[in-house]
Structure formats: structure tokens, C-alpha cells
MARTORMI-893179 format. One line per 4 residues: their letters; for each residue x, y, z of N, C-alpha, C. Coordinates in steps of 0.05 Angstrom, whole numbers, plus 5000, padded with zeros to 4 digits. Atoms other than C-alpha are relative to their C-alpha. Example, Ala and Ser with C-alpha at 12.3 -4.5 7.8 and 13.67 -1.06 7.14 Angstrom:
// MARTORMI-893179
as) 5018:4976:5000:5246:4910:5156:5018:5024:5000  4984:4976:4999:5273:4979:5143:4985:5022:5014
//
This chain:
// MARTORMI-893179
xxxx) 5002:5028:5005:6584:4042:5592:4973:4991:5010  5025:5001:4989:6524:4013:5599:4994:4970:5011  5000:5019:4972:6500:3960:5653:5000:4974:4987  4992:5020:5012:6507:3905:5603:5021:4981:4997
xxxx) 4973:5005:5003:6570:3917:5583:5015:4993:5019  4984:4998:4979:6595:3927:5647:4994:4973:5014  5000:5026:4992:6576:3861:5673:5008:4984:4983  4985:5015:5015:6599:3829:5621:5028:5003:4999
xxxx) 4967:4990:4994:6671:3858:5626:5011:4981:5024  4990:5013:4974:6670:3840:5699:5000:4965:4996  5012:5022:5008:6646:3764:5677:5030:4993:4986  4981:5015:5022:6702:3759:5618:5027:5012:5012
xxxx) 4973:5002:4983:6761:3792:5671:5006:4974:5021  4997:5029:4984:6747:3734:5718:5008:4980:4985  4989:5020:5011:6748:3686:5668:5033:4996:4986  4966:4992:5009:6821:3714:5638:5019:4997:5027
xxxx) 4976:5015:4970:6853:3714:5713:4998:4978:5007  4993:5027:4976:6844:3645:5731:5016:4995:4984  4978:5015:5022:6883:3630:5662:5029:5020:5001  4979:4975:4999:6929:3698:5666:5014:5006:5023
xxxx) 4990:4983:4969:6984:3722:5713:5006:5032:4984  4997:4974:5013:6989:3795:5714:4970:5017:5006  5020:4984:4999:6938:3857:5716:4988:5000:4973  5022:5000:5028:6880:3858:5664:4978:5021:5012
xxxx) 5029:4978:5003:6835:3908:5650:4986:4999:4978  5018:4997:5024:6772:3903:5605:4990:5025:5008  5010:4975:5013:6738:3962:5578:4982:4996:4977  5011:4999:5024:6678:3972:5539:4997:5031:4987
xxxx) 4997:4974:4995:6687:4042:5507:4984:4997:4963  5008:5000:5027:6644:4060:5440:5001:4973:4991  5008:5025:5011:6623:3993:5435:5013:4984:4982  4978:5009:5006:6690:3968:5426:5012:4984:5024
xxxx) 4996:5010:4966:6720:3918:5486:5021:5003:4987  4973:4999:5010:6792:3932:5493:5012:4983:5022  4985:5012:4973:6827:3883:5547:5035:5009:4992  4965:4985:5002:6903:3909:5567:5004:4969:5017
xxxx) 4980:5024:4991:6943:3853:5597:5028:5007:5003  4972:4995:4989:7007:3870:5640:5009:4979:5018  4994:5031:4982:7043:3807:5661:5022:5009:5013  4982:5002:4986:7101:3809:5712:5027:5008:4986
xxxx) 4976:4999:5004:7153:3814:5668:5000:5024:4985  5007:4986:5023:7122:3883:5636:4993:4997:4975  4997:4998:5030:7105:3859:5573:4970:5010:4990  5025:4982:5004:7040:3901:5551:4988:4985:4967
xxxx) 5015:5010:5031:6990:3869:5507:4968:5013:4997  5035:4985:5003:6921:3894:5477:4989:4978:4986  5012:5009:5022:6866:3867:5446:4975:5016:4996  5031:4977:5007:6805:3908:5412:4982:4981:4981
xxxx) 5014:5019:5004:6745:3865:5393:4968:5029:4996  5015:4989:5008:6701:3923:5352:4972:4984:5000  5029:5011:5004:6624:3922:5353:4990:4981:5012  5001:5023:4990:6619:3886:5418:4967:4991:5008
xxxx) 5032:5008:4985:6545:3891:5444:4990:4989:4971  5024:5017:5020:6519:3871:5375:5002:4972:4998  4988:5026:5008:6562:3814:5374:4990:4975:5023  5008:5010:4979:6534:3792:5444:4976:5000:5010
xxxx) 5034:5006:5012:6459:3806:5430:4997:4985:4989  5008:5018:5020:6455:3770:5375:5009:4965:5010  4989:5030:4996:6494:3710:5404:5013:4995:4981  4981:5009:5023:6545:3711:5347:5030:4988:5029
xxxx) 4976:5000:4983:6596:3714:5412:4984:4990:5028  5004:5008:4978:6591:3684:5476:5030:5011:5033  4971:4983:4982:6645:3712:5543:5016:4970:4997  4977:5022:5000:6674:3634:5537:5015:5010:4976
xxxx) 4993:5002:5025:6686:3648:5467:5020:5009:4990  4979:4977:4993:6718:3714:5470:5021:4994:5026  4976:5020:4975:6757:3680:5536:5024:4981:4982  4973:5019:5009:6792:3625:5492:5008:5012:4987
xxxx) 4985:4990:5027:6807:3671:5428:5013:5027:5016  4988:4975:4996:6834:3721:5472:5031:4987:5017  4974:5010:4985:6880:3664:5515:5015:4986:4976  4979:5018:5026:6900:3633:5445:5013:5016:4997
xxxx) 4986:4981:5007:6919:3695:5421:5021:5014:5015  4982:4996:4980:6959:3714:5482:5024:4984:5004  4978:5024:4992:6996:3657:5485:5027:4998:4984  4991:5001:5028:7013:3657:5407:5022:5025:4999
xxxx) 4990:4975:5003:7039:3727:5421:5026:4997:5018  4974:5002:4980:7085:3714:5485:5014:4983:4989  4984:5026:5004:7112:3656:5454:5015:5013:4984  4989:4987:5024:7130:3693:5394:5016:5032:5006
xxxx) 4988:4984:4977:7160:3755:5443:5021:4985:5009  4977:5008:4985:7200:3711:5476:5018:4984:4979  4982:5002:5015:7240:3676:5421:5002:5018:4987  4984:4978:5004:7253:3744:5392:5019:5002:5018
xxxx) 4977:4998:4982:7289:3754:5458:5021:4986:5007  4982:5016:5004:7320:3693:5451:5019:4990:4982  4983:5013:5018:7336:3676:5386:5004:5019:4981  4992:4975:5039:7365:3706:5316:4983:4989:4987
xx) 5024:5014:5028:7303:3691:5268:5012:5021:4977  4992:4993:5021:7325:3710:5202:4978:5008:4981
//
């Protein structure tokens, strides 16, 4: 990984724990970021955000950016996890 990336990881895990409970790990691997997300109650989430350094050169992406679309998306997901567990959707 290279010293870019890797500050940037560390940058966009801080910003995910002040909003997240649970362990998070970013990863930049083949210039791919993958964050894992293990909340308290086990429930294992990913996300993979291909072709990350170009996307963060260029300034198409910013770490807020990738921060909110990764807590929307989290949210959208548990929510939708937990009424499975709750309800009969048809």
C-alpha cells in the first residue's frame, strides 16, 4: 500500500468510528478500498469502492464523500437486516 493510501484509510476509519459502533477496518489492496464493518451484534458488512487512488487524485472523491456514501449505505443495509429478522416481507 502505498503512503497515500495508507493515510487516507487511517483519515476515512476515524471519520466512520465517530458515526459507527463496532470494529472497522479499511484496506487499500490493488487499488481497491474495501472497509469490513463488525458491529456488536455480529452482523458483517463490506464495502469495495474499485479504482480508489484515481478517484482521489483527480478529486472526483473526497474521504467526506466516501464517509457519507458509505454511512448511508450502512444504515440502508441494517435497517433492511433487521426487519428481515423481524418481519414476514412477502
Amino acid at each position: 500500500m502505498r503512503d497515500y493510501e495508507y493515510e487516507l484509510s487511517l483519515v476515512l476509519q476515524r471519520k466512520l468510528k465517530k458515526v459507527i459502533k463496532g470494529r472497522i477496518f479499511v484496506n487499500v489492496f490493488h487499488d481497491t478500498l474495501i472497509v469490513q464493518i463488525k458491529n456488536p451484534h455480529d452482523y458483517e458488512w463490506e464495502y469495495i469502492l474499485k479504482r480508489f487512488s484515481e478517484k482521489m487524485i483527480t478529486g472526483t472523491f473526497s474521504t467526506d464523500e466516501i464517509a457519507k456514501g458509505i454511512i448511508m449505505k450502512y444504515k440502508r443495509d441494517l435497517v433492511s437486516k433487521l426487519f428481515e429478522e423481524v418481519l414476514y416481507l412477502d
